[in-house]
PDB file as gemmi writes it, atoms N, CA and C in Angstrom:
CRYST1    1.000    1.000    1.000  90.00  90.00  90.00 P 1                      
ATOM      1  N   UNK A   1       0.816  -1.186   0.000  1.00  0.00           N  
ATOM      2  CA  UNK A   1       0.000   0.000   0.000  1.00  0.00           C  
ATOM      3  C   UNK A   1       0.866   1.259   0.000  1.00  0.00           C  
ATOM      4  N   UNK A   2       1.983   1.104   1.012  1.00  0.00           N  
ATOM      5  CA  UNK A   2       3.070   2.480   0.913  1.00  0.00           C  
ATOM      6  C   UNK A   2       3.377   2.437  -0.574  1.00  0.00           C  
ATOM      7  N   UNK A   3       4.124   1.587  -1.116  1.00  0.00           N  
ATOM      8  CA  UNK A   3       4.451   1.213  -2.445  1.00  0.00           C  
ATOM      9  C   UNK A   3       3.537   2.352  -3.211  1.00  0.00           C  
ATOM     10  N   UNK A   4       2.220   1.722  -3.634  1.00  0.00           N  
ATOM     11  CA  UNK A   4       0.994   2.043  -4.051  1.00  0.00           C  
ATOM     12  C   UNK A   4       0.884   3.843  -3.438  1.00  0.00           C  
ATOM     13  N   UNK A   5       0.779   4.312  -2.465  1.00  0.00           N  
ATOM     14  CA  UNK A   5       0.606   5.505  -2.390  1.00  0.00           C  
ATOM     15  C   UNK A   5       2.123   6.359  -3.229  1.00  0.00           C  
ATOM     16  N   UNK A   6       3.190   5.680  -2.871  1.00  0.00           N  
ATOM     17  CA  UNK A   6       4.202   6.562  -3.682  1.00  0.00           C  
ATOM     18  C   UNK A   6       4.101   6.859  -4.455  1.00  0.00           C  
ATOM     19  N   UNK A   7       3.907   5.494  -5.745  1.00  0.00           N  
ATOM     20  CA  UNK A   7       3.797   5.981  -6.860  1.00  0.00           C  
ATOM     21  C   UNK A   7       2.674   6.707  -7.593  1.00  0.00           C  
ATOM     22  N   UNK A   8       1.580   6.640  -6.758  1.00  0.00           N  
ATOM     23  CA  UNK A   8       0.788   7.543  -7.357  1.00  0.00           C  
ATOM     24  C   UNK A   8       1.002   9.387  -7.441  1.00  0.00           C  
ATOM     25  N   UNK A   9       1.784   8.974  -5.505  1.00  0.00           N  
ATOM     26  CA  UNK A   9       1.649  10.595  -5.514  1.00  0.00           C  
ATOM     27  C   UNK A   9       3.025  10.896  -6.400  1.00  0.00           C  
ATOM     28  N   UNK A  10       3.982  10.166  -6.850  1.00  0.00           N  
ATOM     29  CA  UNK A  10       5.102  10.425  -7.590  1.00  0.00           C  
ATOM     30  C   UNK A  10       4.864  10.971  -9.027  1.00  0.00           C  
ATOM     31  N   UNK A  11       3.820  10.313  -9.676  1.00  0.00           N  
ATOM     32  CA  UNK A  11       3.189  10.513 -11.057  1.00  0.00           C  
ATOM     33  C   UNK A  11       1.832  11.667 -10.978  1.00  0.00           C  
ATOM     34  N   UNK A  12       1.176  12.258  -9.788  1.00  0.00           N  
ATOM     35  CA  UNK A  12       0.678  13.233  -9.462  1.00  0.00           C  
ATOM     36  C   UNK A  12       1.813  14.383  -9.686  1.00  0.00           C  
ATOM     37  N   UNK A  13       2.906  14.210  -8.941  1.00  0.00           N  
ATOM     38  CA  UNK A  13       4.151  15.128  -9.209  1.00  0.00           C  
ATOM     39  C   UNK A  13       4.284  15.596 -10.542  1.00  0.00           C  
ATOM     40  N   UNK A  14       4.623  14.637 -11.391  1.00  0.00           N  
ATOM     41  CA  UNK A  14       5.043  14.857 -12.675  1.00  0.00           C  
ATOM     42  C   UNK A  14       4.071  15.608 -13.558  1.00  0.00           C  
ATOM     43  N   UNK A  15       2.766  14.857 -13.064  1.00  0.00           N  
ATOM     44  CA  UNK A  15       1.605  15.470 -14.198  1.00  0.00           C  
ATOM     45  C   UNK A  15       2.235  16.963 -13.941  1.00  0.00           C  
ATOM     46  N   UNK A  16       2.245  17.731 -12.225  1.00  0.00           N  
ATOM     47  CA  UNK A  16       1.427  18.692 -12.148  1.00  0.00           C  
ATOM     48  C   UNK A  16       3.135  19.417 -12.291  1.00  0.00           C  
ATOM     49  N   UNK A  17       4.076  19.173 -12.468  1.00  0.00           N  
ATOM     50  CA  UNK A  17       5.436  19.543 -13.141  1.00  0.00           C  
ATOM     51  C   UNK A  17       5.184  20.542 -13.943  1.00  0.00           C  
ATOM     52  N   UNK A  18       4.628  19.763 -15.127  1.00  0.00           N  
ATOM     53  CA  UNK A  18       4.662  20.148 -16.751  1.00  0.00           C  
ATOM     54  C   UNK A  18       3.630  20.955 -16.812  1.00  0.00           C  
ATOM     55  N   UNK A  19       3.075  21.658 -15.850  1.00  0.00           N  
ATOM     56  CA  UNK A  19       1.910  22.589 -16.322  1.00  0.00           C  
ATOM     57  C   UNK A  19       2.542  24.081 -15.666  1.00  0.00           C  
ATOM     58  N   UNK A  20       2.385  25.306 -16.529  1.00  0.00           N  
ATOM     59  CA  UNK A  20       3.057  26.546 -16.098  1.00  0.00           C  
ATOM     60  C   UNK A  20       2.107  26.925 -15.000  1.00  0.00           C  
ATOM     61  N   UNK A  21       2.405  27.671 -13.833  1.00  0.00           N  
ATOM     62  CA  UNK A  21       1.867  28.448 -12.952  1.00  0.00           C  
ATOM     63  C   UNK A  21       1.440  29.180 -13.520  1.00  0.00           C  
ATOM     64  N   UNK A  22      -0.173  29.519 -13.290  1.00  0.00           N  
ATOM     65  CA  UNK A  22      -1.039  31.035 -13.556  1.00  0.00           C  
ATOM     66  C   UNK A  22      -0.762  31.992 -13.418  1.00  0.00           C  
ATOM     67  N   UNK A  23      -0.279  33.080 -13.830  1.00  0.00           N  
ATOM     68  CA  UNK A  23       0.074  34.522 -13.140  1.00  0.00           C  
ATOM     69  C   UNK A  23      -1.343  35.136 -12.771  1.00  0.00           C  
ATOM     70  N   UNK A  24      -1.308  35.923 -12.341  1.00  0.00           N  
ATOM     71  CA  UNK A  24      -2.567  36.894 -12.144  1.00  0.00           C  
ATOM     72  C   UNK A  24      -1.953  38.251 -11.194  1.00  0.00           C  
ATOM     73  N   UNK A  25      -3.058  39.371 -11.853  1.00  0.00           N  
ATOM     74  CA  UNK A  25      -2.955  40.697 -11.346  1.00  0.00           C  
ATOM     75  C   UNK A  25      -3.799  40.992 -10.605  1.00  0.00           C  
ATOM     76  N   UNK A  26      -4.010  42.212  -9.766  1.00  0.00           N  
ATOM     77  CA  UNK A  26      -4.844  42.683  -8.880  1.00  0.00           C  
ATOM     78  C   UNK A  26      -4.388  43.935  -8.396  1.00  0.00           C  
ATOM     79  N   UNK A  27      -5.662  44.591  -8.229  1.00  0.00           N  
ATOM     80  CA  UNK A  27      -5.223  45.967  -7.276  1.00  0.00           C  
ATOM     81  C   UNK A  27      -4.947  45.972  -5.598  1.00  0.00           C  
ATOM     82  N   UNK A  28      -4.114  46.645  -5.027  1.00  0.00           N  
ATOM     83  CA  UNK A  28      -3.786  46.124  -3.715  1.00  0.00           C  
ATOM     84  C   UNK A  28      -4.351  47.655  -2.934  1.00  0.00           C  
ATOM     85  N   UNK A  29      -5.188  47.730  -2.079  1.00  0.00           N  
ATOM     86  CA  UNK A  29      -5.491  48.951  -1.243  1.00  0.00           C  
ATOM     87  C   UNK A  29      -4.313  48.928  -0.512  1.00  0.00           C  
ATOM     88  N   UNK A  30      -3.999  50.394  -0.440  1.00  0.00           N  
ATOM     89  CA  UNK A  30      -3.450  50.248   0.881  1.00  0.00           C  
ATOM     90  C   UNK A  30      -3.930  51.468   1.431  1.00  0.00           C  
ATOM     91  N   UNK A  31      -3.837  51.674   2.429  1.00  0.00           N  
ATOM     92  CA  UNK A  31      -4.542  52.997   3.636  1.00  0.00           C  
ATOM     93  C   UNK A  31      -3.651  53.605   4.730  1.00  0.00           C  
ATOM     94  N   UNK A  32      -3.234  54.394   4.632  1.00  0.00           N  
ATOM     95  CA  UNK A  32      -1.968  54.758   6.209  1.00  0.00           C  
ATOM     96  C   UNK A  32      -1.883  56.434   6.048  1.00  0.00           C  
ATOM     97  N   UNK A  33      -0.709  56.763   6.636  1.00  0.00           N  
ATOM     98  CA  UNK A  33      -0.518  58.198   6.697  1.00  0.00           C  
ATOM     99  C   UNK A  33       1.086  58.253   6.935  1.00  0.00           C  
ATOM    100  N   UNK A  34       1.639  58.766   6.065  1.00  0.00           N  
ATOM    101  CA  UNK A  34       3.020  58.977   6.292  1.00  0.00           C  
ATOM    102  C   UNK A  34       3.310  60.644   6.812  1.00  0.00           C  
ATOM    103  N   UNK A  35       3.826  60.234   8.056  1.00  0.00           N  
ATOM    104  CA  UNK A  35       4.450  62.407   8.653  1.00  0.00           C  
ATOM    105  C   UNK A  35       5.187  62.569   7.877  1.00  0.00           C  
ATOM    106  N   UNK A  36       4.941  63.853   7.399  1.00  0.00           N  
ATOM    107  CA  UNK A  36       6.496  64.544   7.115  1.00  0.00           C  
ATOM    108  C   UNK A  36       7.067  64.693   7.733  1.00  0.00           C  
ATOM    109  N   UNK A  37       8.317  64.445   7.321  1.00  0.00           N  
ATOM    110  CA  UNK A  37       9.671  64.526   7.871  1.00  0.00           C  
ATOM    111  C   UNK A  37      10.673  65.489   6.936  1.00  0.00           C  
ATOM    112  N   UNK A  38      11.591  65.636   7.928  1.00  0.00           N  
ATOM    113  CA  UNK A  38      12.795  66.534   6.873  1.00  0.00           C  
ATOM    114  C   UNK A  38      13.960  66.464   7.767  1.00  0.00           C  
ATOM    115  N   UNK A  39      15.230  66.104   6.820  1.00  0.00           N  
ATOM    116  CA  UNK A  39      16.120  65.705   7.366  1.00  0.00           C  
ATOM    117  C   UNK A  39      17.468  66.782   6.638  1.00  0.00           C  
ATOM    118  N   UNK A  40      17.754  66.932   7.693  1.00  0.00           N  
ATOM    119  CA  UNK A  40      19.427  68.138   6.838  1.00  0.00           C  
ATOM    120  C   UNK A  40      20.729  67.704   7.727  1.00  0.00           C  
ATOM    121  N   UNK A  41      21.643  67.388   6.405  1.00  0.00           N  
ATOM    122  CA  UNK A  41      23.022  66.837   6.614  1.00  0.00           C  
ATOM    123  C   UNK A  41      23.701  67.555   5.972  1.00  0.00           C  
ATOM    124  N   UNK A  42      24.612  68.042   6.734  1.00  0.00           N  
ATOM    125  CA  UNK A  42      25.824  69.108   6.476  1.00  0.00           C  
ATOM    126  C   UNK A  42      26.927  68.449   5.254  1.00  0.00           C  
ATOM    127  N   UNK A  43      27.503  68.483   4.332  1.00  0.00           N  
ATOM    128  CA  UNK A  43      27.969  68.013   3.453  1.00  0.00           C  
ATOM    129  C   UNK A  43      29.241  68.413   3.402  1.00  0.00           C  
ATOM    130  N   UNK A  44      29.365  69.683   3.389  1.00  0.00           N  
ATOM    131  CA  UNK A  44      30.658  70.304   3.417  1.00  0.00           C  
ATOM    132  C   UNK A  44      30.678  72.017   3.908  1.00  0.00           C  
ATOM    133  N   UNK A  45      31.338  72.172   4.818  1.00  0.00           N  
ATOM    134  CA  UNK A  45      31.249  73.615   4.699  1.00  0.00           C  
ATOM    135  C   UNK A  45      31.700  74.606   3.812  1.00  0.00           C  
ATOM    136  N   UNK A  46      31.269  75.851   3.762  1.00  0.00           N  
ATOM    137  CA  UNK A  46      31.415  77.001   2.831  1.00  0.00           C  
ATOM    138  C   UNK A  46      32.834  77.197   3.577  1.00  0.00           C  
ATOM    139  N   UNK A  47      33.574  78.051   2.125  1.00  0.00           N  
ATOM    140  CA  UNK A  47      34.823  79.111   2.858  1.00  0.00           C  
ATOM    141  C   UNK A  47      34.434  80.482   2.162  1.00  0.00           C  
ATOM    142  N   UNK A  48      34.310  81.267   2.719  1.00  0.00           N  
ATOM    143  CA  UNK A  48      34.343  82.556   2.524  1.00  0.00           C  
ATOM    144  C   UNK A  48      35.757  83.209   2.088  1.00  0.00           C  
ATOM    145  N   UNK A  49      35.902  83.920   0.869  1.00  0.00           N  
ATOM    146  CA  UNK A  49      37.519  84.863   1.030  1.00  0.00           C  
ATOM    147  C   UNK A  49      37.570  86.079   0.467  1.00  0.00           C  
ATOM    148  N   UNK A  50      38.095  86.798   0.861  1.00  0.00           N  
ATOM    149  CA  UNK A  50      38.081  88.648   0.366  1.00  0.00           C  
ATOM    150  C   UNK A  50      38.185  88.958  -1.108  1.00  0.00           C  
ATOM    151  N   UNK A  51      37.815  89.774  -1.725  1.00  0.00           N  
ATOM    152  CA  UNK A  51      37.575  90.321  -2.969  1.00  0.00           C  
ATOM    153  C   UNK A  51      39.116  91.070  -2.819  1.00  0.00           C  
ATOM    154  N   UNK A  52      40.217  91.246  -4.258  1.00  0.00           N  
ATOM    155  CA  UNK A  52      41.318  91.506  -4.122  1.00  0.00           C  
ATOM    156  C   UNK A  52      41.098  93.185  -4.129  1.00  0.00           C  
ATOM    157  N   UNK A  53      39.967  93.793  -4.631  1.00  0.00           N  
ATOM    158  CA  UNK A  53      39.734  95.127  -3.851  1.00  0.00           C  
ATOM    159  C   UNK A  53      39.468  95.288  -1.925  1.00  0.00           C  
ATOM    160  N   UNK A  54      38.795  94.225  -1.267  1.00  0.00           N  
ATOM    161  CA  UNK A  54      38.727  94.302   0.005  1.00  0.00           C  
ATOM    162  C   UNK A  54      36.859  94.350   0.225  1.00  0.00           C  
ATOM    163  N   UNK A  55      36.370  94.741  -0.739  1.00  0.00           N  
ATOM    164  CA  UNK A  55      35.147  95.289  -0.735  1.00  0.00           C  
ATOM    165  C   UNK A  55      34.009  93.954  -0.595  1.00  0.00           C  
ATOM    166  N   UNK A  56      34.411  93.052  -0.723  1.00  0.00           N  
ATOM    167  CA  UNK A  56      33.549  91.741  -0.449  1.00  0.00           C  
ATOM    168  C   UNK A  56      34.004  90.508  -0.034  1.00  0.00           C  
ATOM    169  N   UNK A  57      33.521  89.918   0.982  1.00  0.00           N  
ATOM    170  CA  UNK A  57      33.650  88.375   1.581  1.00  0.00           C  
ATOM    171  C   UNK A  57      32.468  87.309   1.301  1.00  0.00           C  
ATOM    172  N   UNK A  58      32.907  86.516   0.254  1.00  0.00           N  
ATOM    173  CA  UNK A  58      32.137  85.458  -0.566  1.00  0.00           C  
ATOM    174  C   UNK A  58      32.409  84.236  -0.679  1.00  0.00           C  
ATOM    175  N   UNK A  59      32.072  83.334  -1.354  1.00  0.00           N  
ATOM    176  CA  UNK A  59      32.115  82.202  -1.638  1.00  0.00           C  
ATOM    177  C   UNK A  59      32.113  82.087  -2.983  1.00  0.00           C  
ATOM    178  N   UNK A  60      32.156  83.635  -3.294  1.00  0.00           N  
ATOM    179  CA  UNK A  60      31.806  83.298  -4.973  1.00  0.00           C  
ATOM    180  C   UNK A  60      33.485  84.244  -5.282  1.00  0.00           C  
ATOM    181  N   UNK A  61      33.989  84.785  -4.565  1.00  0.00           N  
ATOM    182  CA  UNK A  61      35.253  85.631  -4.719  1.00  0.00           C  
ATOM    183  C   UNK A  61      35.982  84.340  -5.161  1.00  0.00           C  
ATOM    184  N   UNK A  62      37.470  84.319  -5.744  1.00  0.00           N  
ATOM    185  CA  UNK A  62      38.545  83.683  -6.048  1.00  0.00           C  
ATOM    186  C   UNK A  62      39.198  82.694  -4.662  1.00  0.00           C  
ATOM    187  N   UNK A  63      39.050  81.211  -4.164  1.00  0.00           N  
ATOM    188  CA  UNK A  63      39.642  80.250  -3.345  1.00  0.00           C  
ATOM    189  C   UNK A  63      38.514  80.200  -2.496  1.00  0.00           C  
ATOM    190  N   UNK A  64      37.296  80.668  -2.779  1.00  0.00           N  
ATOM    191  CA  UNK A  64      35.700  80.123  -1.741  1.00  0.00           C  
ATOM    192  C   UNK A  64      35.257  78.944  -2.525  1.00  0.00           C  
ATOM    193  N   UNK A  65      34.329  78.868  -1.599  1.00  0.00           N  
ATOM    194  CA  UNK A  65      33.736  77.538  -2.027  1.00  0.00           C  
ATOM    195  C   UNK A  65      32.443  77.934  -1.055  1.00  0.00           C  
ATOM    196  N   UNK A  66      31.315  77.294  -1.794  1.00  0.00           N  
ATOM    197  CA  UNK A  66      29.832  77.273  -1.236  1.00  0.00           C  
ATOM    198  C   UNK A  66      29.893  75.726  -0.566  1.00  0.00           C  
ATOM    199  N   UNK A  67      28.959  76.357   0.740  1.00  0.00           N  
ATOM    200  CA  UNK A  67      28.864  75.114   1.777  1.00  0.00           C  
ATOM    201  C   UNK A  67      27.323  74.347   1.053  1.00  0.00           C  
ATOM    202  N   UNK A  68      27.519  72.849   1.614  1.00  0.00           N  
ATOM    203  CA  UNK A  68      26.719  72.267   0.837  1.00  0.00           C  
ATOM    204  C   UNK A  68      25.944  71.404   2.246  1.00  0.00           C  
ATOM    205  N   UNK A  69      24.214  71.402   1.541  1.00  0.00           N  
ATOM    206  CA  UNK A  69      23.544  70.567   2.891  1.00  0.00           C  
ATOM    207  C   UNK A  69      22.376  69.742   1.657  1.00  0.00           C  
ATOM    208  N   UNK A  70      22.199  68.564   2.352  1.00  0.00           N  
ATOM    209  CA  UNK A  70      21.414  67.946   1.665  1.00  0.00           C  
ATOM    210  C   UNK A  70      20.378  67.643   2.709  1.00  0.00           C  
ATOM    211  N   UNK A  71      19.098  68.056   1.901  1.00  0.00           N  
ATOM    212  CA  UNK A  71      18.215  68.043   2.442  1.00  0.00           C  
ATOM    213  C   UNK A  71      17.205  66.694   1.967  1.00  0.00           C  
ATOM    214  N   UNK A  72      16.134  65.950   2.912  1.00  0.00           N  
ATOM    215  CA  UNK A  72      15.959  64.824   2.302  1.00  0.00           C  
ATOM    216  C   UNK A  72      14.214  65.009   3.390  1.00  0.00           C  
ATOM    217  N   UNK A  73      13.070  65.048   2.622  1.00  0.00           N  
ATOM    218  CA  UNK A  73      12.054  64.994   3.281  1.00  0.00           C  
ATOM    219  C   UNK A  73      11.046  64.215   2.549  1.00  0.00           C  
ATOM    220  N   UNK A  74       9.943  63.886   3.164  1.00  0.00           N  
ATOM    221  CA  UNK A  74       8.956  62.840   2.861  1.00  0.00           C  
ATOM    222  C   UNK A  74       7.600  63.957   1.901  1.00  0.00           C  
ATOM    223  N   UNK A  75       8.418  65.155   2.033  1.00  0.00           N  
ATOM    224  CA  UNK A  75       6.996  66.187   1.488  1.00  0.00           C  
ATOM    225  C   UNK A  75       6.176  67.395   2.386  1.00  0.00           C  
ATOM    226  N   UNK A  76       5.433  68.213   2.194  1.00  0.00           N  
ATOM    227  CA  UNK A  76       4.726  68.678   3.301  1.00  0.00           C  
ATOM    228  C   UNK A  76       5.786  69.790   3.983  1.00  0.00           C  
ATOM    229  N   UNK A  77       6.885  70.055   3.508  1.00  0.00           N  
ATOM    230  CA  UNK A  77       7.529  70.989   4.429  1.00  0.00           C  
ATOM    231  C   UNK A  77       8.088  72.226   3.377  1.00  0.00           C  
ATOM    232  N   UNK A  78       8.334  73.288   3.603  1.00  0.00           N  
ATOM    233  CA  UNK A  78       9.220  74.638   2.831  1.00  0.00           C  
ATOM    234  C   UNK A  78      10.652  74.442   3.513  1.00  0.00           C  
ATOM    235  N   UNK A  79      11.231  75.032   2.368  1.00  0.00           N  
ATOM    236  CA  UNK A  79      12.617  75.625   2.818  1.00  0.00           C  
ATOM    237  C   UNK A  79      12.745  76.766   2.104  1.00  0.00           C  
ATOM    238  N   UNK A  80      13.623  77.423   3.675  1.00  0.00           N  
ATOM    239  CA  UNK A  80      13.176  79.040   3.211  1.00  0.00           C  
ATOM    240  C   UNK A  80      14.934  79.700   4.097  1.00  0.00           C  
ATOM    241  N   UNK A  81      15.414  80.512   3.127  1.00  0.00           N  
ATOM    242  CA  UNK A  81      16.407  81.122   3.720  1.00  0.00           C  
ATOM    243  C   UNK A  81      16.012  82.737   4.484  1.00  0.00           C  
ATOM    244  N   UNK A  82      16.061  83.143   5.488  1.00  0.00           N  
ATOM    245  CA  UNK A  82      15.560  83.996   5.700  1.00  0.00           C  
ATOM    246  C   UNK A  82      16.873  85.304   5.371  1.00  0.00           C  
ATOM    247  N   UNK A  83      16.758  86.762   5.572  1.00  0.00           N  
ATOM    248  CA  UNK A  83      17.671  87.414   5.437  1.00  0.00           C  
ATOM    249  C   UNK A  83      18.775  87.724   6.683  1.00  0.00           C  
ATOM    250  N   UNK A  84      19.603  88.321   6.148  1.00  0.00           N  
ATOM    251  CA  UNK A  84      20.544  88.847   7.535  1.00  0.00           C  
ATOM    252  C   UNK A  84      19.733  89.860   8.365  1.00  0.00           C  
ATOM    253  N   UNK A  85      19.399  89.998   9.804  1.00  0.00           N  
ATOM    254  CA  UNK A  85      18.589  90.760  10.214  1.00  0.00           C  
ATOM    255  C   UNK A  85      19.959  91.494  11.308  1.00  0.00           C  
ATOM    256  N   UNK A  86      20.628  91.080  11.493  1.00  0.00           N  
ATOM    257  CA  UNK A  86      21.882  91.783  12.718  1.00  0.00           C  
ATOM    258  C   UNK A  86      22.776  91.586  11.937  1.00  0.00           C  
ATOM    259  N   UNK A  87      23.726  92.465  12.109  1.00  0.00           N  
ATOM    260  CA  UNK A  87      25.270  92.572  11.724  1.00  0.00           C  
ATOM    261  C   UNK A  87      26.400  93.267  12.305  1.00  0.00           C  
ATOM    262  N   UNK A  88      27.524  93.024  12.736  1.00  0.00           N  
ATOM    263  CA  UNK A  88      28.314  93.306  13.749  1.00  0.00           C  
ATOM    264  C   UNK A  88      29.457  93.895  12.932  1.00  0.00           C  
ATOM    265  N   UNK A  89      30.128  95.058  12.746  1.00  0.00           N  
ATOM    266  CA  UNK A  89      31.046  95.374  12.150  1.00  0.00           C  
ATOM    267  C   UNK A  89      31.956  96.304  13.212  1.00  0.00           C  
ATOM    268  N   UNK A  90      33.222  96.172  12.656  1.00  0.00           N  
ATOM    269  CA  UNK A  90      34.196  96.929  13.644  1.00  0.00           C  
ATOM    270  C   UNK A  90      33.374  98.598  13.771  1.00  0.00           C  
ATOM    271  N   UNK A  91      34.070  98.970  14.728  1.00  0.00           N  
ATOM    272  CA  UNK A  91      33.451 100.346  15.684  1.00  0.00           C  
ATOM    273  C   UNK A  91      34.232 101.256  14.352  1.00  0.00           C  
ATOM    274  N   UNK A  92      35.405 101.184  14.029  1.00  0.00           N  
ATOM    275  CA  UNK A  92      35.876 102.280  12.748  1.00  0.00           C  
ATOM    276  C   UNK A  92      35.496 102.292  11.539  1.00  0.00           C  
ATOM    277  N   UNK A  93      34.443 100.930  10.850  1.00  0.00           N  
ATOM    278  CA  UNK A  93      33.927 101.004   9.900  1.00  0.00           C  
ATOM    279  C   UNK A  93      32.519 101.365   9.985  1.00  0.00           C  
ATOM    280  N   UNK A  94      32.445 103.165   9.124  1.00  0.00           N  
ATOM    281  CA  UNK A  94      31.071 103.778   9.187  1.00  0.00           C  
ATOM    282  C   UNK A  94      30.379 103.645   8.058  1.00  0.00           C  
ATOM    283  N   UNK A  95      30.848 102.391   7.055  1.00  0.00           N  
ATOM    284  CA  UNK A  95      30.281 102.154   5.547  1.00  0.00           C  
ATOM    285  C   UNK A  95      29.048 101.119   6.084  1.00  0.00           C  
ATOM    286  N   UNK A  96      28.186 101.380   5.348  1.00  0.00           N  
ATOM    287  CA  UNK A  96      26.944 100.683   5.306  1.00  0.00           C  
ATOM    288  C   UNK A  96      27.294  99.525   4.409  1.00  0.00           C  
ATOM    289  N   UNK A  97      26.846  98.028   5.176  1.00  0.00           N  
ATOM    290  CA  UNK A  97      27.076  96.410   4.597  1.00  0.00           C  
ATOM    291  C   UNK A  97      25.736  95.952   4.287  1.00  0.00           C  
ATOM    292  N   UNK A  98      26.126  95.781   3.613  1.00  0.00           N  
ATOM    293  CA  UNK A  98      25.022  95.010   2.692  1.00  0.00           C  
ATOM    294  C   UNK A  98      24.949  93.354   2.549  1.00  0.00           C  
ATOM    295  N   UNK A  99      24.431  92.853   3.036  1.00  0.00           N  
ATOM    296  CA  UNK A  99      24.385  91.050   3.196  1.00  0.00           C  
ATOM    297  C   UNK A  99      23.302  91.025   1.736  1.00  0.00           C  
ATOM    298  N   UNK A 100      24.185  89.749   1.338  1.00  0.00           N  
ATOM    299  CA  UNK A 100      23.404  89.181   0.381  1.00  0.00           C  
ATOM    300  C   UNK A 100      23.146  87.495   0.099  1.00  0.00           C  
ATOM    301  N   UNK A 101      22.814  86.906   1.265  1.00  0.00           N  
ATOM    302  CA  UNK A 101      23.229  84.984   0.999  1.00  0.00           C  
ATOM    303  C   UNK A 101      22.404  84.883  -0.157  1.00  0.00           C  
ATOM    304  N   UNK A 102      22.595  83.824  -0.950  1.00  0.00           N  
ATOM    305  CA  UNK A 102      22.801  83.041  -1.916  1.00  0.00           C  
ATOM    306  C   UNK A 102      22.573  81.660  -1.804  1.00  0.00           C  
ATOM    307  N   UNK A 103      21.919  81.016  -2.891  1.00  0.00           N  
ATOM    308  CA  UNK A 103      21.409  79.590  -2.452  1.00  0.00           C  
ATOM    309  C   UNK A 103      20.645  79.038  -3.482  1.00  0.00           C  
ATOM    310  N   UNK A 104      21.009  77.913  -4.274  1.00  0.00           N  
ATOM    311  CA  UNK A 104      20.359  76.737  -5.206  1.00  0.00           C  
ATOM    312  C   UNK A 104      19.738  75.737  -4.850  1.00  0.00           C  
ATOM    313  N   UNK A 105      19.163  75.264  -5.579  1.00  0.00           N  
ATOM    314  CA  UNK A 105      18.515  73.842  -5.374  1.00  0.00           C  
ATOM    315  C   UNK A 105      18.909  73.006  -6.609  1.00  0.00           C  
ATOM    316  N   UNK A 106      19.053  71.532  -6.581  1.00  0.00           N  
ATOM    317  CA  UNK A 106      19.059  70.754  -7.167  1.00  0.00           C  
ATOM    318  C   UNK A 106      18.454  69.464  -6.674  1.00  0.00           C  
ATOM    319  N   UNK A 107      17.915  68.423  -7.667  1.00  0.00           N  
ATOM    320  CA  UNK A 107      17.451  67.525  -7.546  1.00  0.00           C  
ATOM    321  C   UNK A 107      15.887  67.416  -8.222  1.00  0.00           C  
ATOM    322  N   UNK A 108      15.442  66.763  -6.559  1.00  0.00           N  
ATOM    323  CA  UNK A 108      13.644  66.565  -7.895  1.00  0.00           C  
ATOM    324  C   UNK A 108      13.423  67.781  -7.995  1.00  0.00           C  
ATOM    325  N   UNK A 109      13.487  69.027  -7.183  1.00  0.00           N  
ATOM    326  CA  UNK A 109      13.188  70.614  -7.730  1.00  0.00           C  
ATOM    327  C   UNK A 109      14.381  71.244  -7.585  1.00  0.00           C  
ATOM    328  N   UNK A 110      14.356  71.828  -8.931  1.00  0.00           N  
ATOM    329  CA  UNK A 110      15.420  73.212  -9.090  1.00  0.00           C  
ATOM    330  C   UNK A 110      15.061  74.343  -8.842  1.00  0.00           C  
ATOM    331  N   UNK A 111      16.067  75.004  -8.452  1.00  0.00           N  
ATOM    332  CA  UNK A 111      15.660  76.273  -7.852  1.00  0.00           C  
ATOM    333  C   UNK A 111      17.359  77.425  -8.480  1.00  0.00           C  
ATOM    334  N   UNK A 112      17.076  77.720  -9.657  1.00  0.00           N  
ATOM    335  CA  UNK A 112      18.547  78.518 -10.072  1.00  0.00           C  
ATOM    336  C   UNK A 112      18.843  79.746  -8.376  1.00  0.00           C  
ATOM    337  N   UNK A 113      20.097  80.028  -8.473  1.00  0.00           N  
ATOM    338  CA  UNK A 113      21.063  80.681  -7.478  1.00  0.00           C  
ATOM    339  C   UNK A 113      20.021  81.925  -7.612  1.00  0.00           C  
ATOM    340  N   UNK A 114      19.654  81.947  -6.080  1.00  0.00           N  
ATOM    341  CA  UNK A 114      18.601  83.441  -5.901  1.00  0.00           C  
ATOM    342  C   UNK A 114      19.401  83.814  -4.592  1.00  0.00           C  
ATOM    343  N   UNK A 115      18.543  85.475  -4.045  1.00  0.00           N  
ATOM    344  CA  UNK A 115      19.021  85.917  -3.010  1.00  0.00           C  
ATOM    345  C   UNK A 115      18.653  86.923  -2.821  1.00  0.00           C  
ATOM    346  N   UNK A 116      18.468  87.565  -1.660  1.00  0.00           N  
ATOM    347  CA  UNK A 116      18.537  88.895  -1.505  1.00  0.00           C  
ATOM    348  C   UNK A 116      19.158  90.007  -0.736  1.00  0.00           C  
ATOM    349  N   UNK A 117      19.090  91.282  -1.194  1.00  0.00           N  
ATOM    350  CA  UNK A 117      19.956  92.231  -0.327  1.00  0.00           C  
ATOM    351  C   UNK A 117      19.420  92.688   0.922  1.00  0.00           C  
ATOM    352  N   UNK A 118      20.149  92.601   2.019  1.00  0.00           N  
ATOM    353  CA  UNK A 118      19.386  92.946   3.213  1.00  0.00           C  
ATOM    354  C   UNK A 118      21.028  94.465   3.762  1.00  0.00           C  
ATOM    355  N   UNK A 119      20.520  95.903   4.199  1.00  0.00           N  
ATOM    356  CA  UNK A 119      21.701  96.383   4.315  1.00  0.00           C  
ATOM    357  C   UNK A 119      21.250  96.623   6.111  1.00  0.00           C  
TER     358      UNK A 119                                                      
END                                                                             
């Protein structure tokens, strides 16, 4: 009888071998709520260096470099540079400074190099 059950279920095997698996499609619900999140990692810092007149400290002058942050969020949030609102200059300089930061975007949104003057 063991005999007898093997080989049947052995030749059950084989039949069901040689036949391809069905594929099939379907729509899948799904239902949840993802928070926004936003995440900022410092990449590299900026160097700032003097204009060979004296008249500006940049990143865009000759041996600067722009500091870099990568930002990484789920959606749902702004990024926003605000302006210079305080500024501290030596007691003998009576010239009016003018701040101007600067700032791109790349990736899923571009954003070309904007900015504004705050004095």
């Amino acid at each position: 009888m063991t005999l007898f059950r093997t080989t049947v279920g052995a030749a059950l095997l084989v039949a069901c071998l040689d036949h391809a698996a069905m594929a099939t499609t379907q729509n899948v619900i799904f239902n949840g709520t993802v928070t926004a999140t936003c995440t900022l990692v410092v990449g590299s810092n900026g160097t700032m260096t003097v204009s060979p007149d004296l008249q500006s400290l940049s990143s865009h002058n000759s041996g600067g470099s722009a500091g870099t942050v990568t930002l990484t969020t789920t959606g749902g949030v702004s990024l926003s540079v605000d302006p210079v609102t305080v500024t501290t200059v030596p007691a003998a300089d009576s010239t009016a400074t003018t701040w101007t930061p600067t700032y791109l975007s790349s990736g899923a949104h571009t954003i070309a190099e904007t900015g504004s003057s705050t004095a």
